[in-house]
C-alpha positions as CSV (number, residue, x, y, z in Angstrom):
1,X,16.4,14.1,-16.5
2,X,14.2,13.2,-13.3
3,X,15.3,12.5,-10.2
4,X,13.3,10.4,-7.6
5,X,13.8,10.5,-3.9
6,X,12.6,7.1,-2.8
7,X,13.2,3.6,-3.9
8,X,10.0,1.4,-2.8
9,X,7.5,0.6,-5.0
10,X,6.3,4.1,-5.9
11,X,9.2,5.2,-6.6
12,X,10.8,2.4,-8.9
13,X,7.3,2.2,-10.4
14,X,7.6,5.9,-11.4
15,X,11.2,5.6,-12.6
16,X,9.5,2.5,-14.4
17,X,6.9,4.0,-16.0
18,X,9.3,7.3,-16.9
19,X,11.5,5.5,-18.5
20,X,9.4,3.4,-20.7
21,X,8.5,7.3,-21.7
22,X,11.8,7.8,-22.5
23,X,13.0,9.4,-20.1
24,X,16.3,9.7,-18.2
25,X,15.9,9.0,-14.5
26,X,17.8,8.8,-11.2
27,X,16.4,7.1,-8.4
28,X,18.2,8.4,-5.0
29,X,17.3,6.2,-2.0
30,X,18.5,6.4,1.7
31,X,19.2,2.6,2.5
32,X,21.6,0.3,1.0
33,X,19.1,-1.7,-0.6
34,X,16.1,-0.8,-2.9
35,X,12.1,-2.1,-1.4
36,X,13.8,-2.4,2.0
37,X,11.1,-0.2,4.0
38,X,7.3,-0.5,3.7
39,X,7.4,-2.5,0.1
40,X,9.6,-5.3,1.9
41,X,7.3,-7.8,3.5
42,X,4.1,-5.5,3.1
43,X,0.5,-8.0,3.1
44,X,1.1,-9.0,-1.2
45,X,-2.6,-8.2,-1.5
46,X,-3.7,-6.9,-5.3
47,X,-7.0,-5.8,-3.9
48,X,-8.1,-3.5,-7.1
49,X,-11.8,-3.8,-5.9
50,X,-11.5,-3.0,-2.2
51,X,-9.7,0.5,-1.6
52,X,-12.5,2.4,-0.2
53,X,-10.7,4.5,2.4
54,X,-10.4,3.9,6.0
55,X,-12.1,7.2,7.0
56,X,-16.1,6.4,6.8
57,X,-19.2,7.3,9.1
58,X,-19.3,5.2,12.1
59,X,-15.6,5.1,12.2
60,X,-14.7,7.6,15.1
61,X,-17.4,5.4,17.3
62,X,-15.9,1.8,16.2
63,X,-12.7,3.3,17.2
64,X,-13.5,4.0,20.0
65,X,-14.8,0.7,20.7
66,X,-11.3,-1.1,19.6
67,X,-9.2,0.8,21.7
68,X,-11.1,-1.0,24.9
69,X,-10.6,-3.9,23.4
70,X,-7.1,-6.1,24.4
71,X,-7.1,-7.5,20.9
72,X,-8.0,-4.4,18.6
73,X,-6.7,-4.0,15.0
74,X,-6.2,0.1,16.0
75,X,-3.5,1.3,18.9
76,X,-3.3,5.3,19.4
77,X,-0.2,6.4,21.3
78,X,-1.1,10.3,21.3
79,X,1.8,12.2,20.9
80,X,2.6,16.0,21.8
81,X,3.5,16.1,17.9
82,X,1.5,19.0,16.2
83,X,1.4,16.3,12.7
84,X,-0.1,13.5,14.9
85,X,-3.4,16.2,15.8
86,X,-3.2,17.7,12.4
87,X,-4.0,14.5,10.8
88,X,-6.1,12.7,13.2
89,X,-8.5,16.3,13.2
90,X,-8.3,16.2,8.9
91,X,-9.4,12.5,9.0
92,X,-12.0,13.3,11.5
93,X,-13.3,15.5,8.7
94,X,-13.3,12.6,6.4
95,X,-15.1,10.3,8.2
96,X,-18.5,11.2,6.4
97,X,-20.3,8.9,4.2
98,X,-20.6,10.9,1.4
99,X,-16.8,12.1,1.7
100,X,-15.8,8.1,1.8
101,X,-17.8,7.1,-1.6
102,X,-16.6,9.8,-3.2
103,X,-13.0,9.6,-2.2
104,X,-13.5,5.5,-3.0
105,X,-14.6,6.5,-7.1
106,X,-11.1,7.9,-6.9
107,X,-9.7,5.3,-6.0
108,X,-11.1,3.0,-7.6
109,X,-10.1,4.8,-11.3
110,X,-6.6,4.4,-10.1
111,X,-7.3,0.9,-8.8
112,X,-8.3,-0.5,-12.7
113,X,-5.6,1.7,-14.0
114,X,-3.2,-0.3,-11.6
115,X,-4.0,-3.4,-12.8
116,X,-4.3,-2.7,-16.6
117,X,-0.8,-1.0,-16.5
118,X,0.7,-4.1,-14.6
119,X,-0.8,-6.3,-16.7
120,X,1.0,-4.2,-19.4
121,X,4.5,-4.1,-18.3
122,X,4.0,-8.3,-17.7
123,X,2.5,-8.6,-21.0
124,X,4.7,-5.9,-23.1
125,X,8.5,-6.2,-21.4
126,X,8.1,-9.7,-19.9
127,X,8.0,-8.2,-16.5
128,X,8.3,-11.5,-14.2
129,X,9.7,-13.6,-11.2
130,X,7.7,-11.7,-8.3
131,X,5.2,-15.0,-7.6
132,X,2.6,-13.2,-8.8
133,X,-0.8,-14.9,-9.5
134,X,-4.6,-14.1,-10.0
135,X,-5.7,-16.2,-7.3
136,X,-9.1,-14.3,-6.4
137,X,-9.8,-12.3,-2.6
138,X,-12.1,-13.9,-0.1
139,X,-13.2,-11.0,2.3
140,X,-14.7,-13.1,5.2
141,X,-17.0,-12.2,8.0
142,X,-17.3,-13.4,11.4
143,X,-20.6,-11.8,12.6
144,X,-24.0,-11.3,11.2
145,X,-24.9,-7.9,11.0
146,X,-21.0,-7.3,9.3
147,X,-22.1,-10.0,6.5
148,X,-25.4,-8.0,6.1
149,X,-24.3,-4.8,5.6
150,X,-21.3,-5.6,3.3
151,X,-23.8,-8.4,1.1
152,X,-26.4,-5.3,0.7
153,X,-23.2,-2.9,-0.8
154,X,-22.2,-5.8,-3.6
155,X,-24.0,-3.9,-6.9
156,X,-21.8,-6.0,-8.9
157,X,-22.8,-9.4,-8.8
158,X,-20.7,-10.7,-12.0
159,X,-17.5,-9.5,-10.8
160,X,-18.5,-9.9,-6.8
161,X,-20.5,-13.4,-5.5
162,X,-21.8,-13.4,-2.2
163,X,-21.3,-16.5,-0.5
164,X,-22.7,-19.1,2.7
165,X,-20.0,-20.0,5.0
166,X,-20.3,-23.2,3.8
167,X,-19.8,-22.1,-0.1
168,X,-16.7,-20.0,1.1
169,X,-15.2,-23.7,2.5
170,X,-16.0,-25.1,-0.4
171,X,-14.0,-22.8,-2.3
172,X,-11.0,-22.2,0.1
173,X,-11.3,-25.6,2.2
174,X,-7.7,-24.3,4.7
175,X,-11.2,-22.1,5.8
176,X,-12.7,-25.6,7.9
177,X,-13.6,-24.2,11.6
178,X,-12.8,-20.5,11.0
179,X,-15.4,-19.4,12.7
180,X,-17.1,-17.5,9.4
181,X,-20.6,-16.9,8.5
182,X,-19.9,-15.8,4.7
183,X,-18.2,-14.0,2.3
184,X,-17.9,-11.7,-0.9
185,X,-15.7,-13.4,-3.4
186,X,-13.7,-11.6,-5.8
187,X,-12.4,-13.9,-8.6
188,X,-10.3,-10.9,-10.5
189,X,-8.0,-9.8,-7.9
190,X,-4.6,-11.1,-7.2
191,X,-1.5,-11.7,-5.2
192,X,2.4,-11.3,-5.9
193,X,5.4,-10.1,-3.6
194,X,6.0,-6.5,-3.5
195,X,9.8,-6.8,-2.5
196,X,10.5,-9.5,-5.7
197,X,8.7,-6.7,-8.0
198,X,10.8,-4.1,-6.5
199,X,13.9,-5.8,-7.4
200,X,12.9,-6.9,-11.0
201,X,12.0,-3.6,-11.7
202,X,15.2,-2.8,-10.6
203,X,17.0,-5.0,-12.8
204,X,14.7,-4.0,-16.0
205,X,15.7,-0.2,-15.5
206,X,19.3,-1.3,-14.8
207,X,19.6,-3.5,-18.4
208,X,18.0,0.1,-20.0
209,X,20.9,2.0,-19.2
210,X,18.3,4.7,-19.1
211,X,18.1,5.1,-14.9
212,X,21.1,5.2,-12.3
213,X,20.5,4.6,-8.7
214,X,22.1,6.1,-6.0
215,X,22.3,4.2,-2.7
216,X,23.1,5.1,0.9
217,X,22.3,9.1,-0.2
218,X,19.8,10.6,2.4
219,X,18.4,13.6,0.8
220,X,18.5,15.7,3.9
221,X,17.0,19.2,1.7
222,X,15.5,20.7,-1.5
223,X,17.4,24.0,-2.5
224,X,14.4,26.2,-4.3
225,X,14.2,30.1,-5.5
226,X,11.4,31.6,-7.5
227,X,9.2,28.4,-6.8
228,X,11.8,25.9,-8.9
229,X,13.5,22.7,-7.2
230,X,17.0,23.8,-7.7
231,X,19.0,21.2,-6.0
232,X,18.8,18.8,-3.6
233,X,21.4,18.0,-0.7
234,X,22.6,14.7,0.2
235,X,25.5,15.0,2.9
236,X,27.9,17.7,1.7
237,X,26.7,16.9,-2.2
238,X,24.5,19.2,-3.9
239,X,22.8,17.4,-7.1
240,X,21.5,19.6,-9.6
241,X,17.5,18.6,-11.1
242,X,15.7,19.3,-14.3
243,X,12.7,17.6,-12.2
244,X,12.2,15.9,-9.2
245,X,10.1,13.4,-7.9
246,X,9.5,12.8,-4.2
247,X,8.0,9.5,-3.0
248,X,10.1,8.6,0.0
249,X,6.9,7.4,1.4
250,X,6.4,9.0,5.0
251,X,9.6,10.6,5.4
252,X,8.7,12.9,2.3
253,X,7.4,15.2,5.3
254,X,11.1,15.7,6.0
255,X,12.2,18.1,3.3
256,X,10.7,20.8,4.1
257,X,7.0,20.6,1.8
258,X,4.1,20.8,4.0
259,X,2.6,17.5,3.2
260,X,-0.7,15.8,5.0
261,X,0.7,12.2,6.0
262,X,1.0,10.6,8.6
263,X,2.7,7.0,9.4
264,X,0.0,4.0,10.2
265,X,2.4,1.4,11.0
266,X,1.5,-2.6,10.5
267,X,2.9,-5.3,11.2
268,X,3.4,-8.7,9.3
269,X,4.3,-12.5,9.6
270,X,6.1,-14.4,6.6
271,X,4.8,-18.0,7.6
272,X,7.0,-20.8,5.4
273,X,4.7,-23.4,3.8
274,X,5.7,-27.1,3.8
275,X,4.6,-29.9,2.1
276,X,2.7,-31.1,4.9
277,X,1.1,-28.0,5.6
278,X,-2.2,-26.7,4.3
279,X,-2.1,-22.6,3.3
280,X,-5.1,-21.0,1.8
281,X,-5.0,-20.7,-1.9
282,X,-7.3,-17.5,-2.1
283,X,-6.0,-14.9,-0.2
284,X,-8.1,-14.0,2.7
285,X,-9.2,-10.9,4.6
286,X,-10.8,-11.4,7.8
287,X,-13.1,-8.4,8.0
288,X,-13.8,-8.0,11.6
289,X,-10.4,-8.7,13.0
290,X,-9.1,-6.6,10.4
291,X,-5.8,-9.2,9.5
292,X,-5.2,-10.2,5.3
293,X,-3.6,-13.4,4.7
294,X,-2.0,-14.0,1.1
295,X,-0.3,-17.5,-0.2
296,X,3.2,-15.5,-2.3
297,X,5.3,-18.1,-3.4
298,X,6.4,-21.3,-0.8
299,X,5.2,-18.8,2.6
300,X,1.8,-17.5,3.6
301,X,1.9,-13.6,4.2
302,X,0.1,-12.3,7.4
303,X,-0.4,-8.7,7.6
304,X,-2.9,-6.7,9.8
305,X,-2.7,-3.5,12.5
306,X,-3.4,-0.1,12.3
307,X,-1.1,1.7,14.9
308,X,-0.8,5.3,15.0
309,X,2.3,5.7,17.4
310,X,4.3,8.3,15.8
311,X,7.8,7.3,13.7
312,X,8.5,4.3,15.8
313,X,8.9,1.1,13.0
314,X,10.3,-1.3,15.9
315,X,8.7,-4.3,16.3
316,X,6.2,-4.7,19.2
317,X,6.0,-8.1,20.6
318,X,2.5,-8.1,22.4
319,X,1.0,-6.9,18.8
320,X,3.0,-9.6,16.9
321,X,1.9,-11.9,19.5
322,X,-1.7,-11.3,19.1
323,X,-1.5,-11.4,15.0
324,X,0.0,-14.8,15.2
325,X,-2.5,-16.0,17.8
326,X,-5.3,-15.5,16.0
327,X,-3.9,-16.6,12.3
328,X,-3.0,-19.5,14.4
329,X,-7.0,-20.1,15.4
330,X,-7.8,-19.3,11.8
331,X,-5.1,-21.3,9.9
332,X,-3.9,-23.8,12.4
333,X,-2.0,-25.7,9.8
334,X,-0.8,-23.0,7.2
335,X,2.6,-23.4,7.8
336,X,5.5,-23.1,10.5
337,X,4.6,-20.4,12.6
338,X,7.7,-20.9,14.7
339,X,9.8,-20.3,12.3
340,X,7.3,-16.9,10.6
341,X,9.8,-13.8,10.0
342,X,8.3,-10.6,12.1
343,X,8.4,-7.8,10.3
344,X,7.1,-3.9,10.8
345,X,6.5,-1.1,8.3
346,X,5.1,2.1,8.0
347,X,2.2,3.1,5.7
348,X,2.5,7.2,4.7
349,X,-1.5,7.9,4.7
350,X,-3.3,11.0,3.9
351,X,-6.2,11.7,6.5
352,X,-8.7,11.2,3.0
353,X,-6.6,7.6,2.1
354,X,-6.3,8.8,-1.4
355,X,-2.9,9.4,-2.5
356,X,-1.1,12.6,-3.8
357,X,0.0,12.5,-7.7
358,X,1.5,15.4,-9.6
359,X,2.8,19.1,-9.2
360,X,3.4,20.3,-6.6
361,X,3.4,24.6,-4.9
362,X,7.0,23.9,-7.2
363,X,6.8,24.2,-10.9
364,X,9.5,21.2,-11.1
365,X,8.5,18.9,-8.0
366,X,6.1,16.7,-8.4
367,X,4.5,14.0,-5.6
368,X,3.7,10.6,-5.6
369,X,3.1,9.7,-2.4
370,X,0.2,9.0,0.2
371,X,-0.7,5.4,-0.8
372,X,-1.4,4.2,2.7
373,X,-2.3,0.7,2.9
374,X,-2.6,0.2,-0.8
375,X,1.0,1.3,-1.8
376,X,1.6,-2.3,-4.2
377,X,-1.9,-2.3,-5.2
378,X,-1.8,1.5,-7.1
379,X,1.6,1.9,-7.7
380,X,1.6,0.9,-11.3
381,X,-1.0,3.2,-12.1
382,X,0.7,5.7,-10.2
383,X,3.5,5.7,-11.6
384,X,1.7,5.9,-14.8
385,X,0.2,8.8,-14.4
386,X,3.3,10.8,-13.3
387,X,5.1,10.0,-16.6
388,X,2.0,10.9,-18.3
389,X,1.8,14.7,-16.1
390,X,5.8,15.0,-16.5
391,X,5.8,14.3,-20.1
392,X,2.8,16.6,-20.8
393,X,0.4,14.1,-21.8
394,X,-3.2,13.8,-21.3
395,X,-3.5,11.5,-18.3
396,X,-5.2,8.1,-18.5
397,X,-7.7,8.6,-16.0
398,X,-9.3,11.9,-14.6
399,X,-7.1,13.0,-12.2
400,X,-10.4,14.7,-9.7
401,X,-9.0,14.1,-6.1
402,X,-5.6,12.6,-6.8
403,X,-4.3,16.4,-7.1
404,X,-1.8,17.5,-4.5
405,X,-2.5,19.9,-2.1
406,X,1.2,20.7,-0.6
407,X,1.7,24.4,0.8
């Protein structure tokens, strides 16, 4: 039996992949309602071939720049919180070239595992109904010497195509007066809604009768001796565990495991799409404003920010106001802005950007957690490779840089 503290996509995509392992699992999560934090209205990018991690050389110094700026992607709040310096100082550390291509092979491996697993569970158990699509990714640049330096890092020229601004309107024509000087297309990467996928992977493990959910149940402890997961506490109930699983995303930190996260909180727009409206096909990343837009279904996602502000998921109306000012310049007739949902979440990011899969200091408790940004995009393959460590398999992928380091 496995139990799973956390029901967002990491966590029902571990239960997922554990059961179709045969396993027994319980997922134990602390709202009402399963994919109701970060996985509910996240940006519905599949972007397998851009996960290189935010951390890079130049970074601190652009940062810098952006916080003088009234329209930056990045807010800092400092905080007298000891996690808040911890993890700014660790990603400080990271921000070396070499660290960033290194860390990016990583993931990258779990990227392409991602995707083939997904492609799996569609393919094998008819896993459907979250809009998903392969509709390509359009990264787009607005200056020069951007376009330059990204055009001169495309190696791949099959599965990337560098493009004129006037070849990236002729592919995505909602593009007309965006303001772009080119783009790296990606036709392989794809789009789908993370909060659907939640819920029909909910309803898969429910018709297994092989995983039990347990709703409203904070986990407020772990009870351990002789470095084994005993128990864990929820209220005045103490739940026994053959194995546990934590991936409650940023409040993992919570229970008492020294983890390095942090939450990165974003912010998003669900734009409805009418018939008279005229949304981009391909989703769309605006490199230099740093804001993704995806078409998922009948709305057109909007998703950008990078605040680091402590554990403060309320929405804040100046930064909502500036994300829908300037999709409004870029898309000016994607859909009814007036009527966009606002929406806030908060990304658990390791300082490196690459997640934390398998065993942990405890024998019995393993991690998935740490996804950042890219939670939807690698939580297939994830979850894949923590049935694979449970179940004593060989995993799919070399697992170099994905291994824990909890004290």
């Amino acid at each position: 039996m496995v139990h799973i503290i956390g029901g967002g996509v990491i966590g029902l995509a571990s239960a997922y992949a554990l059961v179709r392992a045969g396993h027994e699992v319980t997922v134990i999560e602390a709202r009402d309602t399963l994919g109701s934090e970060t996985s509910f209205a996240n940006g519905g990018q599949l972007s397998y071939r851009y996960v290189a991690p935010l951390a890079d050389a130049g970074v601190p110094l652009q940062a810098i720049g952006w916080l003088l700026r009234g329209d930056s992607p990045l807010k800092l709040r400092p905080r007298l919180d000891r996690q808040q310096w911890r993890w700014m100082a660790a990603f400080l550390g990271a921000c070396r070239g070499s660290v960033n291509q290194r860390n990016a092979a990583h993931l990258l491996r779990l990227a392409a595992l991602s995707q083939a697993t997904l492609a799996q569970w569609r393919t094998c158990d008819g896993l459907e109904g979250f809009d998903w699509r392969r509709n390509g990714k359009l990264v787009t640049f607005r200056h020069a010497a951007t376009f330059e330096r990204a055009r001169h890092k495309v190696t791949d020229r099959v599965c990337q195509q560098v493009l004129s601004a006037a070849e990236c309107t002729h592919l995505e024509p909602a593009l007309t007066g965006g303001g772009f000087v080119g783009g790296i297309y990606t036709p392989t990467e794809e789009v789908a809604d993370c909060h659907a996928f939640c819920q029909r992977m909910a309803a898969w493990l429910e018709a297994s009768g092989r995983c039990t959910f347990l709703l409203g149940r904070k986990v407020t402890g772990i009870r351990q001796a002789e470095g084994v997961v005993q128990a864990v506490v929820s209220g005045a109930e103490v739940m026994p565990v053959e194995h546990l699983v934590l991936a409650a995303g940023y409040r993992s930190a919570e229970l008492g495991v020294r983890l390095p996260l942090y939450p990165l909180k974003g912010y998003s727009l669900s734009v409805p799409i009418g018939a008279q409206h005229q949304a981009p096909n391909v989703s769309i990343t605006d490199y230099d404003r740093k804001i993704v837009y995806a078409r998922i279904g009948e709305q057109l996602r909007v998703a950008a920010m990078v605040d680091i502000v402590g554990f403060d998921a309320s929405l804040e109306p100046k930064r909502l106001a500036l994300m829908k000012r300037q999709a409004l310049e870029t898309f000016p007739l994607a859909g009814d802005y007036a009527q966009a949902v606002e929406w806030a979440g908060m990304r658990p990011a390791t300082p490196t950007g690459v997640p934390l899969i398998g065993a942990s200091v405890y024998r019995n408790l393993w991690l998935n957690l740490g996804h950042g940004a890219l939670g939807f995009t690698l939580a297939c393959g994830s979850g894949q490779l923590l049935a694979e460590l449970i179940g004593q398999h060989a995993p799919s992928i070399d697992m170099q840089g994905l291994t824990p380091r909890a004290a």
